[in-house]
C-alpha atoms as one frame of an Amber mdcrd trajectory, in Angstrom:
protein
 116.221 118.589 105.282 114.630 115.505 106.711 116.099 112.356 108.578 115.534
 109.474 106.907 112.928 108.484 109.802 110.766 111.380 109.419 108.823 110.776
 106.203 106.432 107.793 106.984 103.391 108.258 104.849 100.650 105.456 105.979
  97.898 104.133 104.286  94.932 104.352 107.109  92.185 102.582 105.166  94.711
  99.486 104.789  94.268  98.421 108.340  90.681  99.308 108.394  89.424  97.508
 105.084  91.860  94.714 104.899  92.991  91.379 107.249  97.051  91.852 106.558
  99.050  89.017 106.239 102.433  88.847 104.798 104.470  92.098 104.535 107.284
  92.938 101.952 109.002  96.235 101.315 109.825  97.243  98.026 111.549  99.757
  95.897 110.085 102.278  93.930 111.511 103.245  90.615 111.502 107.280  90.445
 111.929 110.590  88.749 113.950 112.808  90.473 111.437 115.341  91.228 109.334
 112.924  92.655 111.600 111.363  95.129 112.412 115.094  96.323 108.922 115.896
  96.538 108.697 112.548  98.506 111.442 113.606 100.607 109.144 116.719 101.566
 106.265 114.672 103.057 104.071 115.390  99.565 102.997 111.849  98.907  99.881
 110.235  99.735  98.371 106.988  99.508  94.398 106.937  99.650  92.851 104.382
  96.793  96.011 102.650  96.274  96.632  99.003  95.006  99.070  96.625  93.255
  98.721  94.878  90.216 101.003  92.739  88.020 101.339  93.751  84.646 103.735
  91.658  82.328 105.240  90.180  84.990 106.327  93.221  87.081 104.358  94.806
  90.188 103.091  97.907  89.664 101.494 100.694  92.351  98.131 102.745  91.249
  96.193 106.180  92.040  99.537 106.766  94.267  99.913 110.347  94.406 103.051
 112.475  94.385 102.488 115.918  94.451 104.624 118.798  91.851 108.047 119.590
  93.457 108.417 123.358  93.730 111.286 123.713  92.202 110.416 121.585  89.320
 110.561 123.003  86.295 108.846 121.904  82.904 110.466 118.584  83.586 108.101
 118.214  86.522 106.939 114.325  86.816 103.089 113.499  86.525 101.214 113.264
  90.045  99.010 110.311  90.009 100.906 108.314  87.210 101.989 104.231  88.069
 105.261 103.390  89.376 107.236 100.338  89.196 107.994  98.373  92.483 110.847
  96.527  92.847 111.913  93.146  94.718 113.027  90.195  93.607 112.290  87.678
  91.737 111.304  85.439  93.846 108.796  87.492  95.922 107.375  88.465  92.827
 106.462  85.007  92.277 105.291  84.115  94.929 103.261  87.282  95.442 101.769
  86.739  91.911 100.614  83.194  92.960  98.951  84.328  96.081  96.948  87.006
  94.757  95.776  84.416  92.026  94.021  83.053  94.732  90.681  83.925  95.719
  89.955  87.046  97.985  93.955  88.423  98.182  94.927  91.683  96.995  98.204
  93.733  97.874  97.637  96.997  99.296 100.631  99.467  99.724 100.921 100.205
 103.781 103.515 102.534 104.036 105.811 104.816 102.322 109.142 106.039 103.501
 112.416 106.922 103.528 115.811 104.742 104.278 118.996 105.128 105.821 120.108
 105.479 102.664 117.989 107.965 101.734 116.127 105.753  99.311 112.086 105.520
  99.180 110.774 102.761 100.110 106.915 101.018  99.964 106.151  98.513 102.315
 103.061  96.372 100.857 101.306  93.543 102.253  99.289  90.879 101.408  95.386
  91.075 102.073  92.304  90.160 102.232  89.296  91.981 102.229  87.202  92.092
 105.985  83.217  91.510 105.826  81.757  94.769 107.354  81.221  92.775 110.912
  84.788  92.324 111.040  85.256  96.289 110.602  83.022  96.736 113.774  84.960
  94.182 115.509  87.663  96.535 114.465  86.275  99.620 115.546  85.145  98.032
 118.940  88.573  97.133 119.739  90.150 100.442 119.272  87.551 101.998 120.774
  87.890  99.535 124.418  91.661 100.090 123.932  91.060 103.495 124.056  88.781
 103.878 127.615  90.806 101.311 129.050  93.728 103.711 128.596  91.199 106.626
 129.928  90.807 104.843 132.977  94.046 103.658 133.634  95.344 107.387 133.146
  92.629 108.758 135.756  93.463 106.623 138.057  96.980 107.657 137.859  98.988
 104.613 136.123  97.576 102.311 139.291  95.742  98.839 137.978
């Protein structure tokens, strides 16, 4: 079995295609074979986004692989879930993605203290393609920086 700090599932492309701003985390409402399955690293979350429907938050194209164990009462893969927080930052995340240019894209999935799954989302905005080179630049600085500071033994 897993500690509750093992299973941290990222989104990679959320970083990469979006300017993050405000971060919430939020429950998921689950089957039980899915939050076991979840509990086994089988979760993934390439192409996912939020929308409101009716007034409640929902998460898309979030896939949760078949538990093994599952029998006939096994849970769909790729079917929407329900996120859950409160009133209030439902609100006032439904106002802000009103608003031209903000989306919220799930970040990362994972597992309490309590054992509970968790999604933490964030507000976002989409980058202009320059602003993914500036992006890729960075990292890419960052990482011969470290290069050199490693060759020449941790000295500056």
């Amino acid at each position: 079995m897993h500690k509750a700090s093992d299973i941290r599932i990222k989104n990679k492309r959320a970083t990469f295609d979006y300017e993050l701003s405000d971060r919430y985390v939020a429950g998921l409402a689950l089957y039980g074979t899915e939050i076991k399955s979840i509990r086994l690293g089988k979760a993934g979350l390439t192409d996912t986004f939020c929308i409101f429907e009716k007034g409640e938050l929902w998460v898309k194209n979030m896939t949760v692989s078949g538990y093994a164990f599952g029998s006939y009462n096994n849970h769909v893969e790729r079917r929407d879930r329900k996120l859950l927080l409160t009133r209030k930052e439902l609100r006032k995340l439904e106002r802000a993605t009103k608003e031209t240019g903000y989306t919220i894209v799930p970040v990362v999935l994972f597992i309490n203290e309590k054992g509970l799954a968790k999604l933490e989302i964030a507000l976002a905005r989409g980058k202009k393609d320059y602003d993914k080179r500036q992006t890729l630049r960075e990292k890419s600085d960052k990482r011969e920086m470290d290069r050199v500071y490693k060759e020449r033994g941790g000295k500056r």
